[in-house]
C-alpha positions in Angstrom: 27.3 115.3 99.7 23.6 114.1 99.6 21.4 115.3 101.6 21.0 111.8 103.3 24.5 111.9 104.3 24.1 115.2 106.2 24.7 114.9 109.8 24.2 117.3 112.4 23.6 120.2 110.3 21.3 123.5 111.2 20.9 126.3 108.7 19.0 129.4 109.8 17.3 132.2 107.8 15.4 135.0 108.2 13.7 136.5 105.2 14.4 140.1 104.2 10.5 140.7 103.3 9.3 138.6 106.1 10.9 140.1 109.4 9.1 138.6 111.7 9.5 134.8 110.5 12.5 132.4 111.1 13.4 129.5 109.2 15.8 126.7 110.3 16.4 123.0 108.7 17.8 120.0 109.7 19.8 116.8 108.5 20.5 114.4 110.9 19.6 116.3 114.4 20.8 113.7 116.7 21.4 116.2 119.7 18.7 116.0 121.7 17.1 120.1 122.7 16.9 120.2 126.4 14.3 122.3 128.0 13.8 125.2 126.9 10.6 128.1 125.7 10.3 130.4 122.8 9.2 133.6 122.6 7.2 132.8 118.8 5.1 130.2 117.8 7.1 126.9 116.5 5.8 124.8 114.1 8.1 121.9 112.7 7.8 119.5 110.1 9.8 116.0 110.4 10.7 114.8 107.0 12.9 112.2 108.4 13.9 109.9 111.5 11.8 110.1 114.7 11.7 111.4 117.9 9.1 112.8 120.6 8.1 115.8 122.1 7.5 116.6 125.9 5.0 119.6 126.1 2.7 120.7 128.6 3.1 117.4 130.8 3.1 114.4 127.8 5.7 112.9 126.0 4.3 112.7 122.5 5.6 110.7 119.1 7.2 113.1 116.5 7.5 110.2 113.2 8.3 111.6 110.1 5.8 113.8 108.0 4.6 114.9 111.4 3.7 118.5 112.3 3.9 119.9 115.7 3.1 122.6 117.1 3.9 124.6 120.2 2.8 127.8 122.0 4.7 131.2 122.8 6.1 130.3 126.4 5.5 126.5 126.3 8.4 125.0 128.5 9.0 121.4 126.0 11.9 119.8 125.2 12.5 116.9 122.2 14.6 114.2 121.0 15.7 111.8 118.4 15.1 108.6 118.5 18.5 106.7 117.3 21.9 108.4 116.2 20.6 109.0 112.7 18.8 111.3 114.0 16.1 113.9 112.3 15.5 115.9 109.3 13.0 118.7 109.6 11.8 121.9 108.7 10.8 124.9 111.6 9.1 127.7 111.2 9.0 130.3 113.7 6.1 132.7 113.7 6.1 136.2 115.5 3.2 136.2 118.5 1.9 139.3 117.0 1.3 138.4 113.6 -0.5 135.3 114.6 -2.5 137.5 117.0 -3.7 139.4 113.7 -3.8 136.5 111.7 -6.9 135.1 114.5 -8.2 138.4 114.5 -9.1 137.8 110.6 -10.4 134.2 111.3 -12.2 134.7 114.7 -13.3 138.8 114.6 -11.9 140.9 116.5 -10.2 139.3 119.8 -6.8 140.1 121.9 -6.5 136.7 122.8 -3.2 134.8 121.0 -4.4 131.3 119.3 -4.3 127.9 121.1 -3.4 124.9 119.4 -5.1 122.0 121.5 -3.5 119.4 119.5 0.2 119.6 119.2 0.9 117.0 116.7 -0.9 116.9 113.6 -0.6 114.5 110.6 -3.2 116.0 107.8 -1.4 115.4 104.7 -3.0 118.6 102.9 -1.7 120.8 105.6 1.7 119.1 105.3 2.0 120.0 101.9 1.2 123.5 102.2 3.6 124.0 104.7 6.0 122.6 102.8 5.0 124.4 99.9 5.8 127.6 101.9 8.9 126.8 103.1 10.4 126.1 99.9 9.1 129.1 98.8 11.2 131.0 101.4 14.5 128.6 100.5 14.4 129.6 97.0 14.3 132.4 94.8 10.3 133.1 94.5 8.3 136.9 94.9 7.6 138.5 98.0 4.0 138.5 96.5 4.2 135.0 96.4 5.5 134.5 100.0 3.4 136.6 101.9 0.4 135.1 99.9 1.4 131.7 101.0 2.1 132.8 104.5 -1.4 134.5 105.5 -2.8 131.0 103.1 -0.5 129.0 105.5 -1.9 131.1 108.9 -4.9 131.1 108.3 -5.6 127.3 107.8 -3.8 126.2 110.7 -5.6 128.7 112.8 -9.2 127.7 111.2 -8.6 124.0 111.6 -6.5 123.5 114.6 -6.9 126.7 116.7 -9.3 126.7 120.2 -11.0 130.2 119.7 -10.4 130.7 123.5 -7.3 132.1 125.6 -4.9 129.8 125.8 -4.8 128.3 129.0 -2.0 129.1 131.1 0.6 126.6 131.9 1.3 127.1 135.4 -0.3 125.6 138.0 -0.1 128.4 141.0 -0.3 132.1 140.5 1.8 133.6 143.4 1.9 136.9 143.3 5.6 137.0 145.2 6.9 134.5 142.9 5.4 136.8 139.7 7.6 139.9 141.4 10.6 138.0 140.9 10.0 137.1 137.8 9.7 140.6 136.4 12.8 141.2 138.3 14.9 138.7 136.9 13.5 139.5 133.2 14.4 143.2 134.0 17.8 142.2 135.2 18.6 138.7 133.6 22.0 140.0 132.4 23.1 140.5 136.1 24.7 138.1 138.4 21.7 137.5 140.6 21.9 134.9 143.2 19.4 132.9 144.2 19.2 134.6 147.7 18.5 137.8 146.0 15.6 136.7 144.4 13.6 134.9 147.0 14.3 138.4 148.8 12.4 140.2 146.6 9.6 137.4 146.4 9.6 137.7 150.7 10.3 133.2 150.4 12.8 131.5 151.4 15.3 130.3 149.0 14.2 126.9 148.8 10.6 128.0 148.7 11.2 130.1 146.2 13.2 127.8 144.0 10.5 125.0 144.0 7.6 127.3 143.5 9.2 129.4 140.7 9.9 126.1 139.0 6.2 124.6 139.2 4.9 128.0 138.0 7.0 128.7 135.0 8.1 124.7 134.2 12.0 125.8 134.9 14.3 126.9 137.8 15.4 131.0 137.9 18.4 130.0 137.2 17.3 128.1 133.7 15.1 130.8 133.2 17.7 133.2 133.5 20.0 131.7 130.8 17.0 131.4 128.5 16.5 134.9 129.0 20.3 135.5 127.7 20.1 133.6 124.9 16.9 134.8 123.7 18.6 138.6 123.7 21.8 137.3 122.5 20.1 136.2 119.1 18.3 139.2 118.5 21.9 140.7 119.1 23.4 138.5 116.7 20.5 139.2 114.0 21.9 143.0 114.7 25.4 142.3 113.8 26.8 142.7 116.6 30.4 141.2 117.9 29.9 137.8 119.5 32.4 139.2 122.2 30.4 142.0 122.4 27.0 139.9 122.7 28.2 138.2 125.6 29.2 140.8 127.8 26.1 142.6 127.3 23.8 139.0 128.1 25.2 138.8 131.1 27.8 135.7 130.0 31.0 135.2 131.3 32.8 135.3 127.8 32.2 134.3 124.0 32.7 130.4 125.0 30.1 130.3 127.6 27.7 132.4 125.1 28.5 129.9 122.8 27.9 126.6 125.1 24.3 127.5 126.1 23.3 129.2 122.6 24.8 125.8 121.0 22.4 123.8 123.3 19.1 125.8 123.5 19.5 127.0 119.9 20.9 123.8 118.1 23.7 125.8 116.3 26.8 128.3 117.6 26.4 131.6 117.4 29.1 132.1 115.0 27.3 129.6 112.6 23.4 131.2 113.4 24.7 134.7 112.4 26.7 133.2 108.9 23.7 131.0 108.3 21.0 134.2 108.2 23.3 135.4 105.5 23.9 133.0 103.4 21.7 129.8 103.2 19.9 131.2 100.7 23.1 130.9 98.5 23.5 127.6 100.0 20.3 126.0 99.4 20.9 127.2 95.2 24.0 125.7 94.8 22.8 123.0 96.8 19.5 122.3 94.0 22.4 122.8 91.0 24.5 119.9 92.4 21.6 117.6 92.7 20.2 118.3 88.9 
């Protein structure tokens, strides 16, 4: 099948000699991503189709050979525009090694770079991402790679990076609320209730609910399944039992794991721990039936 035809399909990789980098590409993403944060920076390139983005309060065009970009901890959500959907490329970068990566560009600072602008459309950028992330698809030197990776970090952070703190994306600092927090993110595999919660924040339930929700852009509750899916892929990436990796995030059984990872990650868990495997393979065989 060309891949025109492709509908619906995710592949995920993580290079061997780049650990702390995660690849994924589309065909055809029709199914919109609902809200949702990520612990690494995201950076995705449409090839194909349209959509938009909502980040940090705007809804904002995606068109193809677009490039956004969005922050470690950024609530967003996006969509496609029609049922063909959108082809793309996403990179996922570790926080850490885009904190060094500034440090080379802006001396030495703690603070994590802040992209200002979320969607780009420089051409020469596009390119060199896209240079990269075929690099990472097919067979090429882990010279090579990690050459085009610092090339690739440090021009996005030169050109498109506020040298300042990023600024943070909640609009009331509540201390109580902030105890809860840490509490649910110590104990997200639990089954908290709501009550529980706004008990150890000294707020009522209601209270609580709204406030936590203006401070951190989602309610506990959607918070707390992030928090199980987030754990539940570095479990996967383990090799662990999916039966296993629900009953230690805190979900009911394998289905239920596989419901919210399907929606918040794009792709089942089953199919995110075969695609780290194998789309290498996938993408050769896939470049010997097009020749």
């Amino acid at each position: 099948m060309a891949e025109s035809e492709l509908r619906d399909c995710i592949e995920v990789w993580r290079p061997r000699d780049l650990s702390r980098l995660e690849l994924r590409r589309g065909f055809g993403a029709a199914q919109p991503v609902p809200r949702h944060w990520h612990d690494e920076y995201q950076f995705c390139l449409i090839q194909a189709g349209s959509g938009d983005l909502d980040y940090r309060g705007n809804r904002l065009p995606t068109p193809s050979a677009s490039l956004f970009m969005v922050h470690p901890g950024e609530v967003h959500s996006n969509r496609a525009h029609d049922q063909k959907g959108c082809t793309y490329r996403t990179l996922f970068v570790d926080a850490e090694l885009m904190r060094e990566a500034a440090r080379e560009i802006f001396g030495n600072t703690a603070s994590l770079p802040f992209f200002p602008t979320a969607v780009i459309f420089d051409s020469a950028i596009i390119r060199q991402y896209l240079e990269f992330h075929l690099a990472l698809e097919q067979p090429s030197s882990s010279l090579e790679r990690q050459a085009l990776l610092l090339n690739l970090l440090a021009t996005l952070i030169a050109r498109f990076a506020d040298d300042s703190p990023a600024p943070r994306c909640c609009a009331t600092d509540r201390q109580a609320v902030r105890r809860a927090y840490d509490y649910l993110a110590e104990h997200y595999a639990e089954n908290l209730s709501l009550d529980q919660l706004a008990a150890v924040a000294g707020l009522s339930p209601y209270h609580f609910n709204r406030v936590f929700a203006e401070q951190y852009g989602m309610p506990p509750h959607a918070f707390q399944t992030q928090l199980r899916v987030l754990r539940a892929r570095l479990l996967i990436l383990q090799g662990w039992p999916l039966p296993h990796v629900a009953s230690q995030t805190g979900f009911a059984d394998q289905s239920h794991l596989t419901r919210h990872f399907k929606r918040l990650v794009g792709v089942p868990p089953g199919q995110y721990q075969a695609s780290s495997k194998n789309v290498q393979d996938a993408a050769r065989r896939r470049a010997l039936h097009f020749d």
